[in-house]
Each structure stands twice: as C-alpha cells, then as structure tokens.
N, C-alpha and C positions, 0 to 999 in steps of 0.2 A: 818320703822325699824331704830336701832340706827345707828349713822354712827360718824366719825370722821372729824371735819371741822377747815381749819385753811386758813388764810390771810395774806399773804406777800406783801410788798412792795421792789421793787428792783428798779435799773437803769439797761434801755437796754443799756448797752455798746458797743453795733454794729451798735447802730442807732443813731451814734452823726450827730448833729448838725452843722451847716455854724460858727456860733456863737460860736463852742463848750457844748454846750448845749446836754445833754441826758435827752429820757423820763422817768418818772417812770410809773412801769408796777404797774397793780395788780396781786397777783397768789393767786387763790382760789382751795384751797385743800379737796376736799371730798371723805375720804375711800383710798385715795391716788391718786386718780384721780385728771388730773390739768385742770385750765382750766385759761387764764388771757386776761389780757382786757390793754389797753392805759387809764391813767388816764387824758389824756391833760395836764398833768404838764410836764414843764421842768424845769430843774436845772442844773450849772456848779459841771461837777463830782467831785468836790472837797468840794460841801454845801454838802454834802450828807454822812450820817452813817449809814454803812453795820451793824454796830452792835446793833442798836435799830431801824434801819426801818426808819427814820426820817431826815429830810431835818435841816444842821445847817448851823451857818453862821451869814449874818445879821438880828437881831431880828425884823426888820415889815417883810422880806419876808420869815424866817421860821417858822415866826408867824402863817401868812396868808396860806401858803403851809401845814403847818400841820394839822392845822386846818382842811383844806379841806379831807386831809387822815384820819384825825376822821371822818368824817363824811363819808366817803364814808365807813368806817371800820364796823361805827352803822349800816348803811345802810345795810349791806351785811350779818351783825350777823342778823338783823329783815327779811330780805327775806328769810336765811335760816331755822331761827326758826318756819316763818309761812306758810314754803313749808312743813317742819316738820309737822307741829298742821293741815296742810288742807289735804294730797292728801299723807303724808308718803314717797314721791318718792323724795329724794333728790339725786342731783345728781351737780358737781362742774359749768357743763356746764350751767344746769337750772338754775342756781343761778346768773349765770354771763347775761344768759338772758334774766332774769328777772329787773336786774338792768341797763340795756340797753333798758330797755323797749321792747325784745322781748319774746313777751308773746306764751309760751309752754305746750298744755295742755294732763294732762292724764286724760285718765278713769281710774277710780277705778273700783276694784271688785266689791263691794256691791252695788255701783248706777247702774254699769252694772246689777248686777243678777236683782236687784228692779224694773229696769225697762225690763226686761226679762219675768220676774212673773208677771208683770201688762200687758202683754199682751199673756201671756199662760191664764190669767184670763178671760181677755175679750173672750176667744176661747173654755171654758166650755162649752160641749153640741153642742159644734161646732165641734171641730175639737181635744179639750184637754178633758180630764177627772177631777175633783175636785180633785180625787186621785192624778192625775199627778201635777197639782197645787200644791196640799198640801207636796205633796214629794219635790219638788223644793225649797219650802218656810221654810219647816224644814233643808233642806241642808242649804242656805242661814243662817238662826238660827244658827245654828252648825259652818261654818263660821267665823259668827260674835264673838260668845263666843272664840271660838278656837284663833282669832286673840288677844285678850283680853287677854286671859290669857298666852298665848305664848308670844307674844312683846308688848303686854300694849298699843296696838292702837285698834282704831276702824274701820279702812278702808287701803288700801294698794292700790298703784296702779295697775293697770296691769302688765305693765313694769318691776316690781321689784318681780314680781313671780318667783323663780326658784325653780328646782326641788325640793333643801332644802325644800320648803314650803308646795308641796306637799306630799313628803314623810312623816313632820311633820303632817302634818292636820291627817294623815294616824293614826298616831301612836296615837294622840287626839281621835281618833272615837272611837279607839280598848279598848284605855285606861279610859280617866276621861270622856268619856260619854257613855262608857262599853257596846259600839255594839259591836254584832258578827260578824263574818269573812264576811257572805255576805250581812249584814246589811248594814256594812264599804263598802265593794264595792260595792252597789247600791250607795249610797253618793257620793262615787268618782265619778262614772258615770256622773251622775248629774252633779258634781262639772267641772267635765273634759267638758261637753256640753256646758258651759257659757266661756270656754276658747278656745272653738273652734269657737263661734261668735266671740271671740274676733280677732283669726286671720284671721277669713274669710273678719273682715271687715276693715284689717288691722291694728288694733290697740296694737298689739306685735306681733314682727318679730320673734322670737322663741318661740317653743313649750315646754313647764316646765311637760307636761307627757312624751315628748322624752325620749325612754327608761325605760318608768313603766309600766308596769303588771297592768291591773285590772281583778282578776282570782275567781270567783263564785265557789263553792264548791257545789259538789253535794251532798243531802241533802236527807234525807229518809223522803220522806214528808209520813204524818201518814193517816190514813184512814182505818173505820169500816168494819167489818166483816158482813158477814150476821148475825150469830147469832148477834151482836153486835144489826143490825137495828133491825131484831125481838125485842129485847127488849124495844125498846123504842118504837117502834109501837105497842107492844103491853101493855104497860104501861097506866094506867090509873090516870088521875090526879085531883085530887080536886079541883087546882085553877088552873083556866081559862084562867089565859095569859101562866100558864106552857104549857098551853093543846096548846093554839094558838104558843106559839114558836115550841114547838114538830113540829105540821101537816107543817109549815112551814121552818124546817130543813129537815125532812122526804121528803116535795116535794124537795128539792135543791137536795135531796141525789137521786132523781129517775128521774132527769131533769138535772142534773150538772149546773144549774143556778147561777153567785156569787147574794151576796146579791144584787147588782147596779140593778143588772138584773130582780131580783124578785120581785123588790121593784117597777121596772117600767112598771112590764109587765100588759099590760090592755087587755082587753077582745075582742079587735078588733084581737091583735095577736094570737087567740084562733081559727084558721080555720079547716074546713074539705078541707082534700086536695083531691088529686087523687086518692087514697088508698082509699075514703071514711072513711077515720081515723081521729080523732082530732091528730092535730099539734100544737104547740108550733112554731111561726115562728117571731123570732123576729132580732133585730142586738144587736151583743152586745156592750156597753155603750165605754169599755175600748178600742177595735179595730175596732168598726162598723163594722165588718165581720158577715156575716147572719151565725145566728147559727138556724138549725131547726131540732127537737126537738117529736116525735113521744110520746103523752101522752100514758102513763102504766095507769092500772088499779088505783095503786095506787093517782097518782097524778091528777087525776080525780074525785076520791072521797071528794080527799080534797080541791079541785075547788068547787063543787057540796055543799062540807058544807060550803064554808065561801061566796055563791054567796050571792050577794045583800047585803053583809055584810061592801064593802069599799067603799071610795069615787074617783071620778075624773075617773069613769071606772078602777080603777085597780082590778086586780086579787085578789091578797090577802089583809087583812088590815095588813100589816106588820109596824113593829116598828122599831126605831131607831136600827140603827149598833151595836153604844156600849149596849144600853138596848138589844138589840137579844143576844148579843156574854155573854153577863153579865148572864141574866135567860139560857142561854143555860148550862152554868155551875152546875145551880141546876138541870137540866132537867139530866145530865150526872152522877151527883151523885146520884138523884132517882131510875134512872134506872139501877145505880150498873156498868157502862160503865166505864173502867179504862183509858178513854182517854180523853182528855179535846175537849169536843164539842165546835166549830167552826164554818163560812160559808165555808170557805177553806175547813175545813172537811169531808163536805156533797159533793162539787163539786169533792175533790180527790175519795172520795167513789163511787159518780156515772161512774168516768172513772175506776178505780181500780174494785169494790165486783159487782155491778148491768152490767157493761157493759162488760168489757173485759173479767171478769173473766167466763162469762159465753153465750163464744165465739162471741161475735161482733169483727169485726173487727178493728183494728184500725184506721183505715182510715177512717171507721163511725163514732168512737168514736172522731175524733180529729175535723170533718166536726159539729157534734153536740155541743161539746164544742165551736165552734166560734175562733176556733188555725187557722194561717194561716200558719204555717207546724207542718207536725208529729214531728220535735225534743220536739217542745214546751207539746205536747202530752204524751212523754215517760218522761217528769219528774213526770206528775200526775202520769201515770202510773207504776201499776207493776204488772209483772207477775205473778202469785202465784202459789203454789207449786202443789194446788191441782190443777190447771190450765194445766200444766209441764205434771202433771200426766197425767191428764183426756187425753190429745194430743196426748203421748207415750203408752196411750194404745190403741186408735186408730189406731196408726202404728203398733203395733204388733198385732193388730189384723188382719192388712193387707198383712204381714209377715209370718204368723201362717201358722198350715197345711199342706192344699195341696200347698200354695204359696210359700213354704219355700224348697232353692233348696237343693235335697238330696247328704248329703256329704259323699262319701265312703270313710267308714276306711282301709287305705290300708298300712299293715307294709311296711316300707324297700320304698317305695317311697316319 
C-alpha cells in the first residue's frame, strides 16, 4: 500500500563525546512511524547544519562525511522502493533492518493462499472435493483482482491486513464483480480460513475479521411440484441426449443425489439389503457421510434402461455438469416448466415434493441426503401447505366427535 517516507540526518546531542565529538543519527520516517540507527559518523557540533542535514567545515572532511550520507540516503530510498515492488509491507523499522543487514520476512497473502490451494489439491478424493478446490481458487482470483484495482499492487503482506481491507474486499465482491449477498459471504468465509492459518501459525498477531459479521441469508431455495415432475416424465423427446438428461434429472429428483454423486455411482453401490429391497448405498463425495437410499419404482426403471449402457461400472452414462445444467434448460422449456431446471433442483425436490411432503420424516429424509444434522436438512426443505393441511386434518380428525369434550352453554356463569 502507499505510505509516506522520509530521512533525516541529526546530531545526538546527549551522546557527546571525550573529544567533544557527537554522532550523527539516521531517522527514517514511514507513515510517521520512526525508527533511526547510528551512522558511525562523528563530528564537532559546530561542522554540522541543522538546516540542510549536512556536515560543514573543512572541505576533505565534509567532503568525505557527506558523501557517506548520500550514500547511505540512496541506500535507504533503494530498500524502501524494493520492500515496496516485492512484499508491499513497508514499514520504518524494516527498512532500517534491512540496511543493517537484519533480514525480516513476511508472508504475503497470495503465496500463502497458493500454497494453501496446492495442498487442498493434492487432498481431492481424499479428504477435499474439486468443488472445494475450485471455490478457494476463485476466492484467491477475486483477491488478486480486488487488490489490483483497489491499491495497484499485486500481493500485500499479512501484516498489513486490517480490518479496512476486509471490509473493502467486501464492498468489491458486492460491487464490480456483482455477487450476491451469500455469494459475498461464502468468499469471505474462504478468505477468513487462510487468515486463520495465518494466525495459527503465527504469522499475524491480530485478527483484521475481529468484529466482522459473516451473515448468510436465508434463501427460498426453488423446487418442483408434482405436477411439475409429471410433466416432464411424462414428456416425450425426439432427441436422445434430451431423453438421456430427462431420465437422469428425474432419478436425482427420486434419489436426492447431487450430480458428484450420480456421476459416481457404480453398480457395486446397487445392493439388496435386509428389507430385501434394492438400495442405493453409497458416501457422498462432498462430506463422505453414507447416504442410503431405498430405490422407488421410478429410479429403477431408469437403471434398468440405461444398463450396460456406461463405462468404468457406472450407473448412468451421464455428461458433463455444465453440458447437463445447459440441455436441462431446453428439457425445462419443452416441458412448459416455468422454473429453470438444475441438479440443485432435482435434490431440493426429492427432500421438498417426493419426501417430506408426502410424510417421511425428516430425519429420514436428512439420513438419506448424506446431512450430518437436521439444520442442514430444513434449508432444502419446506413444508408445504398442502402438507399443513393434510397434518391438521388428521388432528381434527382425532378431535372430532365423540372425542370432543362437551361444552355446556350456561348463561350468568
């Protein structure tokens, strides 16, 4: 970041000399911070002027004396400029012990996250998800830009993070790269996790989220109606990858599977259990928590049509992410659906229209999704009206009658 820098020469006047001799200091000024050093020069306090900084007198020795405080003055503009151009953290003391030769280093932001990312990488399929990779790696991006266009650098130390920066980066996300409210705080999140390794491993003594809010909104996440899935199940298509995206959103919606999961699922995970039922038993990708899974009629059928149809033993031949979410779009307009079809879509649908709504519990429902608690469960979820209903007339049914206690009308009591 910018800062303000400036170099004085003085005489210590409290540290004369047997000879009469005082030294001259350096005072190096950044931001208004001070910080000065002993130059090894001495001089009689009377070679010396207060008002240009410089030793006068006789001309070999204020020759030779000056000279040396050019040099140490170049000296001291070149460390500062290249503590500037490498690492952004300047600071009066670093500069003085740099030119002392004691060497002071920060981490930066960005080499931190880089090398953060390069081993959430190596942990794919391990322990991270590509997802979670890829979310870190776009924060990082975002970062990068953000610093760019804010203060015209590419890297900032750790050190020189304060709250200002976060709350800006904030205002960037909202603003010139026009994420939503919990788009922005998923990013922060992210962003807030590489400055927590930082002070775990020591490497800033304060925390720059101290006192910030990161606050997720709750969100009417969308999802199909029955009538909605009738349509498109019942829908008939001429071309054949429409027909192949259909049967394979139609299973997500009857299986709550995200796409990771459908894409992975092979035919070993295809058991009879106890029930003598086919099961669906597999972990999911994102939490490795075992999600299992009682196949419906439906999602059976469309096992049964695409067997023998992929390779590597998977389940379906399914397509890429963005090619599914891309043809889903026309599969949504054919079918006259006034909601944009999604794999999000199909998974809120199976906890919402297939499950809940038509009385599973949710505690089954949250066990089958692969949630390791119910909160996570009631954002898919929602109750629906006709749900409300169906419920409260069970109760009045139970109410009704002869169960209903007789209230006598009695004036004057």
């Amino acid at each position: 970041m910018k800062s303000t820098f400036k170099i004085l020469f003085y005489l210590k006047r409290n540290a004369i000399r047997k000879d009469g001799k005082m030294p001259i200091v350096t005072r190096v000024t950044v931001d208004g911070i001070i910080a000065q050093f002993n130059t090894k020069l001495e001089i009689q306090p009377n070679n010396w002027s207060v008002k240009t900084g410089k030793v006068i007198g006789h001309p070999s020795d204020s020759k030779q004396h000056n000279a040396q405080l050019e040099e140490i003055k170049a000296s001291l503009h070149g460390i500062y400029h290249e503590l500037q151009r490498k690492d952004n953290y300047v600071t009066a003391e670093k500069v003085k012990n740099e030119f002392l030769g004691i060497s002071e280093n920060h981490e930066t932001l960005l080499s931190l996250y880089q090398k953060h990312n390069e081993d959430v990488k190596k942990l794919i399929g391990v322990s991270k998800s590509a997802g979670t990779y890829q979310k870190y790696e776009v924060t990082r991006r975002h970062l990068q830009k953000f610093m760019q266009l804010k203060y015209q650098i590419n890297d900032i130390s750790l050190k020189e993070i304060k709250h200002l920066f976060v709350t800006d980066f904030k205002i960037y996300l909202l603003t010139t790269a026009a994420c939503n409210t919990n788009t922005t705080a998923k990013f922060m999140q992210f962003f807030k996790r590489i400055i927590l390794i930082a002070r775990n491993n020591g490497l800033i003594a304060t925390d720059p989220f101290a006192n910030y809010k990161i606050r997720l909104i709750s969100v009417d996440r969308g999802y199909l109606t029955q009538e909605d899935v009738e349509k498109i199940l019942k829908k008939e298509f001429a071309i054949k990858r429409l027909e192949l995206v259909r049967d394979i959103f139609i299973f997500s919606c009857f299986t709550g599977l995200s796409y990771i999961d459908v894409k992975n699922l092979t035919n070993k995970e295809i058991r009879t259990s106890f029930d003598n039922n086919l099961w669906i038993m597999t972990k999911r990708q994102k939490t490795k928590v075992d999600s299992n899974i009682l196949l419906l009629d439906v999602p059976k059928m469309i096992i049964e049509k695409y067997k023998g149809k992929s390779i590597n033993e998977q389940v379906l031949p399914i397509l890429s992410n963005q090619k599914m979410n891309a043809y889903l779009k026309e599969v949504g307009d054919l079918c006259e659906v006034d909601k944009e079809l999604t794999f999000h879509l199909a998974r809120h649908t199976f906890a919402t229209t297939v499950t809940l709504s038509n009385g599973v519990p949710i505690e089954s429902v949250s066990k089958m999704l692969g949630h390791k608690n119910l909160k996570t469960t009631q954002h898919y979820a929602k109750i629906l009206d006709l749900k409300v209903s169906n419920d409260m007339q069970i109760l009045r049914e139970k109410f009704g009658n002869g169960n209903l206690l007789k209230i006598k009308k009695s004036a004057g009591r």
